[in-house]
TIPAKOL-544565 format. One record per residue (C-alpha): residue number from 1; residue in one letter; chain; x negated, y, z negated. Coordinates in Angstrom, 2 decimals. Each point is the difference from the previous one (the first is absolute). Layout:
% TIPAKOL-544565
(NUM, "A", "A", (X, Y, Z)),
...
% end
This chain:
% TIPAKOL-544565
(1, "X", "A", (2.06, 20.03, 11.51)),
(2, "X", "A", (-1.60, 0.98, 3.00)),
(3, "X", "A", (-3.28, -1.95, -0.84)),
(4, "X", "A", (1.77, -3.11, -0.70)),
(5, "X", "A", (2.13, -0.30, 3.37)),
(6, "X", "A", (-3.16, 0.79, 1.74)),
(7, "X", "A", (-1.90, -3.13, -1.65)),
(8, "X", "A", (3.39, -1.96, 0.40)),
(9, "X", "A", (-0.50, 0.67, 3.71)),
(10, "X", "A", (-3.45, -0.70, 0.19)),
(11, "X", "A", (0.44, -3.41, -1.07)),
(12, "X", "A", (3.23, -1.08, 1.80)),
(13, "X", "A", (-2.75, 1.25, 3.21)),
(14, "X", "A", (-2.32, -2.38, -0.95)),
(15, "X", "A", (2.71, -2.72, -0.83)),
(16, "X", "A", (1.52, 0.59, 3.36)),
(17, "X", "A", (-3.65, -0.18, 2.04)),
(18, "X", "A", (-0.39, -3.54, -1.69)),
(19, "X", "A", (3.46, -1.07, 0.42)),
(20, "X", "A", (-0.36, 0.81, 3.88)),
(21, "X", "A", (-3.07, -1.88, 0.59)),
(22, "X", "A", (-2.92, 2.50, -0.93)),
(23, "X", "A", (-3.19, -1.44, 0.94)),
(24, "X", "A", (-3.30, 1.05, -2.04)),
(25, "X", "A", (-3.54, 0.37, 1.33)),
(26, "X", "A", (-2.12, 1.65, -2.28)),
(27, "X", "A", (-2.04, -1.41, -2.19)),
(28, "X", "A", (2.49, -2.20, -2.64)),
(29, "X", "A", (-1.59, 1.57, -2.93)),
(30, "X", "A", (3.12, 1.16, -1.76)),
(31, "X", "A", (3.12, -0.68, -0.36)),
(32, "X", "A", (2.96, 1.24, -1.94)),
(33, "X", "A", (3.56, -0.78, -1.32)),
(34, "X", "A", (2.30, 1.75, -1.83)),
(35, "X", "A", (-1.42, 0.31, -3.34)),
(36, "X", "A", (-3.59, -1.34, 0.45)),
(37, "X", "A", (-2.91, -0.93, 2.88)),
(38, "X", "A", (-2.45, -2.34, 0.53)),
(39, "X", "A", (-3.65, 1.38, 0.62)),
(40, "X", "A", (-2.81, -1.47, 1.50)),
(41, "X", "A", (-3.36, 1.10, -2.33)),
(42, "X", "A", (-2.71, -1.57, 1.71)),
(43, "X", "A", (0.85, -2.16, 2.98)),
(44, "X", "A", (0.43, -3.02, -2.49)),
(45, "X", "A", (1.74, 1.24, -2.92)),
(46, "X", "A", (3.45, 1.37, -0.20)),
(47, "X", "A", (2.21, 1.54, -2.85)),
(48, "X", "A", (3.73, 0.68, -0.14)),
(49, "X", "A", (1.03, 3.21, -1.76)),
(50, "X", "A", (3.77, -0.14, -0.85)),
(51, "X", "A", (1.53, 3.71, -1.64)),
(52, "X", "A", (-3.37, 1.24, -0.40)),
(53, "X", "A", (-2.17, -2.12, -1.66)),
(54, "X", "A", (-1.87, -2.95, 1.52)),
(55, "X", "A", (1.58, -3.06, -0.94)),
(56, "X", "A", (-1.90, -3.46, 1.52)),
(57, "X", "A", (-3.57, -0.61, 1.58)),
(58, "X", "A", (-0.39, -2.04, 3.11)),
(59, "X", "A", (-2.50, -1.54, 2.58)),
(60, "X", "A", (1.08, -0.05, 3.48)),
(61, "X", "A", (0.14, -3.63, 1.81)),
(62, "X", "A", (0.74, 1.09, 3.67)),
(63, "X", "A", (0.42, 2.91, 2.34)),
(64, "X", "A", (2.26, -1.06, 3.38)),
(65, "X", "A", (2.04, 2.00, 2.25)),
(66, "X", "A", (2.72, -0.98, -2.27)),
(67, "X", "A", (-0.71, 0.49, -3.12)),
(68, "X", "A", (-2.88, 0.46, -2.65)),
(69, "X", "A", (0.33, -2.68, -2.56)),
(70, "X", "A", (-1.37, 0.46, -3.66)),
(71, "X", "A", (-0.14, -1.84, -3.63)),
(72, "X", "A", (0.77, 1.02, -3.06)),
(73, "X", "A", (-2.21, -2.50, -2.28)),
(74, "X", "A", (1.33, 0.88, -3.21)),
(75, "X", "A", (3.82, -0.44, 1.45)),
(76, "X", "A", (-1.07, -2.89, 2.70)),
(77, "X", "A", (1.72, 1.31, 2.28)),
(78, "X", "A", (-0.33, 0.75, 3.63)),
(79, "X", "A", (1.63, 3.19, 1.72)),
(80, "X", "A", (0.13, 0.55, 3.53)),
(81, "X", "A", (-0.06, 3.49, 1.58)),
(82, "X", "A", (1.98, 0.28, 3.40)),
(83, "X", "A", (0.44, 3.24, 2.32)),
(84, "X", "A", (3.56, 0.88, -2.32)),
(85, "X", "A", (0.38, -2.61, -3.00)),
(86, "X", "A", (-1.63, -1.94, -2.34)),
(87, "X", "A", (0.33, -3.50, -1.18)),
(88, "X", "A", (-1.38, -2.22, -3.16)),
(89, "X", "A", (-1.37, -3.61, -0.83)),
(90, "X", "A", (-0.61, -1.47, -3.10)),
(91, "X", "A", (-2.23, -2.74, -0.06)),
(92, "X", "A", (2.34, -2.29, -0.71)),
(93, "X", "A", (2.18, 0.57, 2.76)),
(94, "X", "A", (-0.12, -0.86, 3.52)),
(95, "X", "A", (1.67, 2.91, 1.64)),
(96, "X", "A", (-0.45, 3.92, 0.31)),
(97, "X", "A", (3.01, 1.77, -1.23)),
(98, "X", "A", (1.14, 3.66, 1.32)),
(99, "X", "A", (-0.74, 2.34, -3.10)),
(100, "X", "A", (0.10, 3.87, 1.33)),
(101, "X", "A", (0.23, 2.13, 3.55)),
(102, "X", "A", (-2.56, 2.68, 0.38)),
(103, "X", "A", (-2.95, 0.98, 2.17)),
(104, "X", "A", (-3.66, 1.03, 0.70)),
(105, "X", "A", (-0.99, 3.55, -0.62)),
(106, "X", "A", (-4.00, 0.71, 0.26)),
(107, "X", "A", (0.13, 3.48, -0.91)),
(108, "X", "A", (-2.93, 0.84, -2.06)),
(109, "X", "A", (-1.26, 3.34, 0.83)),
(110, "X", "A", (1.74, 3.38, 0.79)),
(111, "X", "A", (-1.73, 3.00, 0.54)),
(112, "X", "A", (1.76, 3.11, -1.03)),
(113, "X", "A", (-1.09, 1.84, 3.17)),
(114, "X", "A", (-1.41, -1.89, 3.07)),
(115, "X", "A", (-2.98, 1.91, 0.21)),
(116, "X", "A", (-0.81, 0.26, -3.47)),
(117, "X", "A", (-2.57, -2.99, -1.68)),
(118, "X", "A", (-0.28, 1.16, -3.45)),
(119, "X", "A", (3.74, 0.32, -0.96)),
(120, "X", "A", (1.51, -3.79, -0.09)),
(121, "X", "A", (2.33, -2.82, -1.26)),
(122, "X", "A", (-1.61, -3.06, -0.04)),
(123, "X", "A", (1.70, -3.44, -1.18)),
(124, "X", "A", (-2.25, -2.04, -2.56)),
(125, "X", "A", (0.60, -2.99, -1.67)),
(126, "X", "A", (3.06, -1.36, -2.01)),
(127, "X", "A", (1.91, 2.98, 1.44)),
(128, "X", "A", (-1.68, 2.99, -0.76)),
(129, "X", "A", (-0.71, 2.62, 2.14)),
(130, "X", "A", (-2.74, 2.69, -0.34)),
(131, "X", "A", (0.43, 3.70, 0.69)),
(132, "X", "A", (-3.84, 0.78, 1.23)),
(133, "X", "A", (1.17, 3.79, -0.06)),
(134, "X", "A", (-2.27, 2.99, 1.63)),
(135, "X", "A", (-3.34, -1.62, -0.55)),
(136, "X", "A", (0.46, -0.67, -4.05)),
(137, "X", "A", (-2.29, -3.12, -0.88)),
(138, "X", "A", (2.74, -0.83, -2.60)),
(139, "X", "A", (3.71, -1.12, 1.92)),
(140, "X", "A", (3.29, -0.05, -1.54)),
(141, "X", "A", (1.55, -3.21, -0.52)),
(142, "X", "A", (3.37, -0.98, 0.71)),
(143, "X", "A", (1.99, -3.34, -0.17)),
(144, "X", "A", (2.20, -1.27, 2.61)),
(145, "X", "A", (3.46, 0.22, -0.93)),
(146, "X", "A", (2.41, -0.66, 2.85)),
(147, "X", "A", (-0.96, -0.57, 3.85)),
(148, "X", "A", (2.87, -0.19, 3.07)),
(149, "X", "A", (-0.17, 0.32, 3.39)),
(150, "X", "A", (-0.65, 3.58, 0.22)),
(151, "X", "A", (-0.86, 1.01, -3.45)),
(152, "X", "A", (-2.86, -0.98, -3.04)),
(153, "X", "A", (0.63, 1.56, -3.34)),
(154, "X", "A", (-3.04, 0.20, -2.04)),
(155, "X", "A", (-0.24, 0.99, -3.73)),
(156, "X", "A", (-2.64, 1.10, -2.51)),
(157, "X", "A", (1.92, -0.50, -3.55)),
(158, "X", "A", (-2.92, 1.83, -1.87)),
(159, "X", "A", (0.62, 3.14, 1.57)),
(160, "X", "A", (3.90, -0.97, 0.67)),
(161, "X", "A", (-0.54, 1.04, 3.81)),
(162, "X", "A", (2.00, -1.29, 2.91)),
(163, "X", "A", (-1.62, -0.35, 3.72)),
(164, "X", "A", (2.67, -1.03, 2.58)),
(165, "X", "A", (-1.46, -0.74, 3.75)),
(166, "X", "A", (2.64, -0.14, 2.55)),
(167, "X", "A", (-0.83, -1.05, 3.16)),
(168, "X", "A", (2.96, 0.36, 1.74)),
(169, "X", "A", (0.44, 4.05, -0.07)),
(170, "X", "A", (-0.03, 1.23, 3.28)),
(171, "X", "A", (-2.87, 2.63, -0.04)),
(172, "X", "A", (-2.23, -3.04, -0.85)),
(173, "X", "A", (-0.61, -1.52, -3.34)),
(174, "X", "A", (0.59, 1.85, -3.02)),
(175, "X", "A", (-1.65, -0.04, -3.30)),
(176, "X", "A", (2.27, 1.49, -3.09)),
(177, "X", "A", (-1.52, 0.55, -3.28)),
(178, "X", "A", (2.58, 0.38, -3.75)),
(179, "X", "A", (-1.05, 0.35, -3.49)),
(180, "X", "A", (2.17, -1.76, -2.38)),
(181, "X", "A", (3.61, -0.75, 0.42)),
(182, "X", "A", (2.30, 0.66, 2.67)),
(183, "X", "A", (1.98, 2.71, -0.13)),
(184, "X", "A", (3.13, 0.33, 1.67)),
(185, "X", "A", (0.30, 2.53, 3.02)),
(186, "X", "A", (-4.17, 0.20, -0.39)),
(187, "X", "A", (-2.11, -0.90, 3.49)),
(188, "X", "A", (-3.43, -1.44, -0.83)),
(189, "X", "A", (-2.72, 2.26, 0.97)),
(190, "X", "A", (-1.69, -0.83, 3.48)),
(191, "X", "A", (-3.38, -1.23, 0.07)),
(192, "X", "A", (-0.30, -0.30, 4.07)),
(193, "X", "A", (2.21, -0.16, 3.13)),
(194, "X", "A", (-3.24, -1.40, 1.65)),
(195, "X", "A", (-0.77, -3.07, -1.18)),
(196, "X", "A", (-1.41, -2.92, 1.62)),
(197, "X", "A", (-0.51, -3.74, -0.48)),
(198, "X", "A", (-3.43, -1.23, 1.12)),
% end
C-alpha cells in the first residue's frame, strides 16, 4: 500500500506542476502521459509507447516554442506536443483536437553514485533502459513500466526483477531493487541513496 500512495502522489505532483503553468526547457525529447510516452529516436523519428510496448512510428514536422509537431503516416494523423497536453489531426480534418495532459521528462541517465562511471542506468530506445553494472561488457535490460513525476519503474520479466527510481526521497534519489512479486509488509532492497541524473 505504501508503494502505491507514493506513485499516486508522484503523479498528482506532476499533474499539479502542469496544471499551474510549468514551463519546460530542456531538450523536448520525451514526453509522457499516464499510461504511455512519446520518444524522440533520432531527431526525426518518433515512437509512442502506450502500457509498455511501442505502439505507432512517426516523423517529426516542426519543433517551436510551443510545441513539437509529428505524423503518424500509417494513421495520417498529425499530433502536436505542447509544454502539458497533447492534441491530434487527421488529415481530413481541419482542426487540432485536445487528446491527453502530460509533460517533458529528459531523464536518460542516472548514475548510481556521482562519482562512480562504470555503474549506470542508461535510457535506450523504445523504453528500455540498460544497467551498465561495475564494468560488465554485458548490461541488464529492463523495460519501462511506469514513469511519474518523481518515480520510473523499470522491469526485466526474464528474471521477474523490479527496479523502482524515486527521485523525490529526501537523501537524494534512490534506486530499489525486488525479485518477483510483492510481498506485503516486504521493503525492496536498496541499491543507492546516492544517485544522480546526468
Amino acid at each position: 500500500m505504501k508503494r502505491y500512495f507514493g506513485l499516486t502522489a508522484a503523479w498528482l505532483t506532476l499533474v499539479s506542476s502542469i496544471a499551474f503553468g510549468y514551463a519546460y526547457t530542456g531538450t523536448k525529447n520525451s514526453w509522457f502521459y499516464p499510461g504511455g510516452y512519446f520518444l524522440n529516436m533520432d531527431g526525426v523519428g518518433w515512437t509512442e509507447t502506450q502500457n509498455g510496448h511501442t505502439a505507432f512510428s512517426f516523423r517529426q514536422l516542426a519543433k517551436t516554442s510551443e510545441y513539437v509537431e509529428i505524423y503518424d503516416d500509417s494513421r495520417h494523423m498529425h499530433v502536436r506536443i505542447h509544454d502539458s497536453f497533447f492534441e491530434l489531426r487527421l488529415d481530413s480534418a481541419v482542426n487540432f483536437t485536445f487528446f491527453k495532459n502530460g509533460g517533458w521528462d529528459d531523464r536518460r541517465i542516472l548514475r548510481l553514485n556521482p562519482d562512480d562511471s562504470v555503474n549506470y542506468f542508461e535510457m535506450g530506445t523504445g523504453g528500455i533502459w540498460k544497467w551498465h553494472w561495475w564494468g560488465s561488457n554485458d548490461p541488464k535490460l529492463y523495460k519501462e513500466i511506469g514513469r511519474g513525476g518523481d518515480f520510473i519503474l523499470l522491469y526485466d520479466a526474464q528474471n521477474d526483477v523490479h527496479i523502482t527510481i524515486l527521485d523525490g526521497s529526501l537523501d537524494g534519489i534512490l534506486v530499489q531493487y525486488r525479485k518477483g512479486p510483492e510481498v506485503s509488509g516486504q521493503s525492496d532492497s536498496v541499491i543507492s541513496r546516492l544517485a544522480a541524473w546526468l
